[in-house]
C-alpha positions, 0 to 999 in steps of 0.5 A: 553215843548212838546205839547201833542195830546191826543184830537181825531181829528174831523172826517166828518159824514155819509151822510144820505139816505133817503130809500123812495128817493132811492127807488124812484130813483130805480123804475124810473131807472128800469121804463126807462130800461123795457121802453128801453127794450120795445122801443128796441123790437118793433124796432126789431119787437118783442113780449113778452109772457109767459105761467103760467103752473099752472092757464094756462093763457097766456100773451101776450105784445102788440106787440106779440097781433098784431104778432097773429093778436089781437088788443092791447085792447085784453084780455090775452087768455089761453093755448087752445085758443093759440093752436087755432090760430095755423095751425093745422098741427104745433099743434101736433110739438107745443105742443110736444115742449112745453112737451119737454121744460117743462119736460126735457130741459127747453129750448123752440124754434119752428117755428109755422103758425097763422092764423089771423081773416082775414083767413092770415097765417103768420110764427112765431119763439118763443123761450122761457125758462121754469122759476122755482121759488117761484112764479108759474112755467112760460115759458116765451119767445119772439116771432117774425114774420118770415113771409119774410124768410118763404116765401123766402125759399118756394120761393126757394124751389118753383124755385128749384122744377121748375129747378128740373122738368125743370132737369127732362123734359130735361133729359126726352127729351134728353132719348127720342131724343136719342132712337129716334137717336138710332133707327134712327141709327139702321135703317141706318144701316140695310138699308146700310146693305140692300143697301150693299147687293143689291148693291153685288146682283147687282155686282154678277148678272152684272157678270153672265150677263157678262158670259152668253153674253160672251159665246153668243157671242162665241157661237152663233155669232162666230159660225154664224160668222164663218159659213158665213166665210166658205160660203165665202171662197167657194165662193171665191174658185169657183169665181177663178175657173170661170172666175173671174170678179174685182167687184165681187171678190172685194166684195168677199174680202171685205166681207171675212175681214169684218168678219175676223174682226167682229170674232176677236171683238167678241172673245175679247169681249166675252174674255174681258165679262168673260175671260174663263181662269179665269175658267179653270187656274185662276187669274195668268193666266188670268191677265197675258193674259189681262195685254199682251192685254192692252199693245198690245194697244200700247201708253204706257209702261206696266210692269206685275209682277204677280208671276208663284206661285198663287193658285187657290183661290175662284171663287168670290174672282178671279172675284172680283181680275180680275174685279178690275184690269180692271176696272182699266186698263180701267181708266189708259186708260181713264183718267190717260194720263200716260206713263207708268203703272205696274200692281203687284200681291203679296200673301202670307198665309194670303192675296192677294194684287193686285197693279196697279200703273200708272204715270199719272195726278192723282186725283184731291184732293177734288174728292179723300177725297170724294171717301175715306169719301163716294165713290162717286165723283169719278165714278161708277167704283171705288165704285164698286171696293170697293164694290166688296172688302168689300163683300170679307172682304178685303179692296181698297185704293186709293193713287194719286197725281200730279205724278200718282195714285195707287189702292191697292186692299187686299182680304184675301186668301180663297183657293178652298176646292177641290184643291190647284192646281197652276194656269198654265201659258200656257195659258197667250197668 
């Protein structure tokens, strides 16, 4: 026979709880949790606080006492003792933030100064919401000292206003110095300018000073010369038709070459001081004429390609043209220990270009950078030369090396006004 089971099998029964234990148990659970919360801000240094909007009184922890400057044995304060030990100039933002939070969004978050009994300022940051329940409406918040991130952004602010009025008085000095420098520059050059037209003053005077003791000395002490030559060719003539005595007609002699010599001096000089032919038929001419002169010296081959074609350019121009070429020739034979120089004039509707060219030592290559930076190291002469084509717009290069030097001097073509009449060459002996 089979067994039935109808018997209900034994269950366990429910434990029991007993409410007043757990409710025991709840209390200490949530005691050691707000005592953890409590360890937890004073570690972070924070204080707890909340507003009740309706009775105004604010609660402040510990911590939050001691933020504010207040003993922990303080009483809690109210609204308006709050906004007291705020620095006045945070209470008007304060207070608008409180509204703000309150009416709209709930959400409050400031930094704010305090002042503390002992007249200190210190920074805190609050930040709180706005509780709406059963109880009365709170905000309710944490705050915590800034005080140290305050103090550093000021001091950064602080360092960068310094760099900034540092920035200032630079850029202030570097304005100043460079008007100075600009005036100083101006200066410069109106006195180089000054200089540059004292030293063409100069140039033209020497010039005039040239032709005045030239035509004295073909006017005046030719003509004395002449008139004792004369004298003395009478004197000659009637010593022969006497009876003639050696020492006198020695003397006579002696006398007559003596001033045949001192005419012909003087005629070069008075020549070489300011050709006359310049005036009257112009450079071609004239350079033609002193070219034969300098190779009649001997000493050197000399070949002249001056063209039959040259016009009659202007007064100062020719002068400036002939006085380069002879200053230098004269160097060619001063200096350039050469055997042979050639002396090129070319022109065409824009410029004329005189080139004396010789095969000599050269210039030595410290004295010639120095002539093409500054003019000097190299001689009066030369700076005058350069001179003399600057005044005309035109330009003088100076090329030399161990096989010779080359001076290149280019003036622009300024025709006589009156006359474009083509320098004769009948008078190049």
């Amino acid at each position: 026979m089979s067994t039935s089971h109808n018997e209900s099998t034994p269950r366990n029964p429910a434990p029991k709880i007993n409410p007043a234990a757990a409710l025991q148990r709840a209390q200490k659970d949530l005691a050691e949790s707000e005592q953890r919360n409590r360890l937890a801000l004073e570690a972070a240094g924070i204080g707890t606080w909340s507003w009740n909007v309706a009775t105004g009184v604010v609660c402040w922890d510990t911590r939050c006492k001691a933020l504010f400057g207040l003993s922990e044995t303080e009483p809690n304060t109210t609204y308006e003792a709050f906004f007291q030990r705020l620095l006045p100039e945070d209470q008007k933002s304060t207070e608008d933030a409180i509204k703000d939070c309150v009416e709209t969004t709930g959400e409050y978050d400031i930094i704010h100064r305090v002042i503390w009994r002992d007249k200190s300022v210190h920074w805190l940051r609050c930040k709180g919401r706005f509780l709406k329940g059963a109880q009365a409406p709170q905000l309710a918040g944490v705050a915590v000292d800034v005080t140290w991130l305050k103090m550093s952004e000021q001091e950064r602010l602080q360092e960068e206003d310094q760099l900034r009025k540092a920035n200032d008085d630079l850029e202030r000095r570097v304005r100043e110095r460079t008007a100075e420098l600009e005036q100083s520059t101006a200066q410069n050059m109106e006195q180089s300018k000054a200089a540059m037209h004292l030293s063409s003053r100069i140039l033209k005077v020497q010039d005039e000073e040239r032709r005045s003791i030239g035509r004295e000395l073909h006017d005046s002490l030719g003509q004395s010369l002449t008139v004792v030559k004369l004298n003395l060719d009478l004197l000659s003539d009637l010593e022969r038709q006497t009876q003639p005595h050696p020492d006198k007609t020695k003397c006579l002699s002696e006398c007559l070459e003596a001033v045949e010599q001192c005419l012909k001096e003087a005629r070069t000089i008075s020549h070489l001081l300011h050709p006359p032919l310049l005036d009257e038929v112009g450079f071609g001419s004239a350079a033609r004429w002193y070219v034969d002169t300098f190779s009649r010296r001997g000493g050197r081959e000399v070949k002249r390609n001056i063209p039959d074609g040259l016009p009659r350019l202007q007064n100062n121009t020719e002068l400036a043209l002939f006085r380069v070429m002879q200053e230098s020739l004269t160097n060619v034979q001063r200096h350039s220990g050469c055997s042979r120089v050639e002396v090129t004039i070319d022109f065409d509707d824009e410029n004329v270009t005189l080139r004396v060219k010789d095969n000599g030592i050269g210039i030595p290559g410290d004295r010639l950078k120095a002539f093409r930076n500054s003019g000097g190291e190299v001689g009066i002469g030369l700076a005058g030369m350069r001179e003399r084509m600057r005044d005309l717009g035109g330009r003088l290069v100076l090329d030399s090396n161990g096989e010779g030097t080359t001076v290149t001097a280019v003036v622009p073509v300024v025709k006589e006004p009156s006359s474009f009449a083509l320098a004769s060459t009948n008078f190049a002996a």
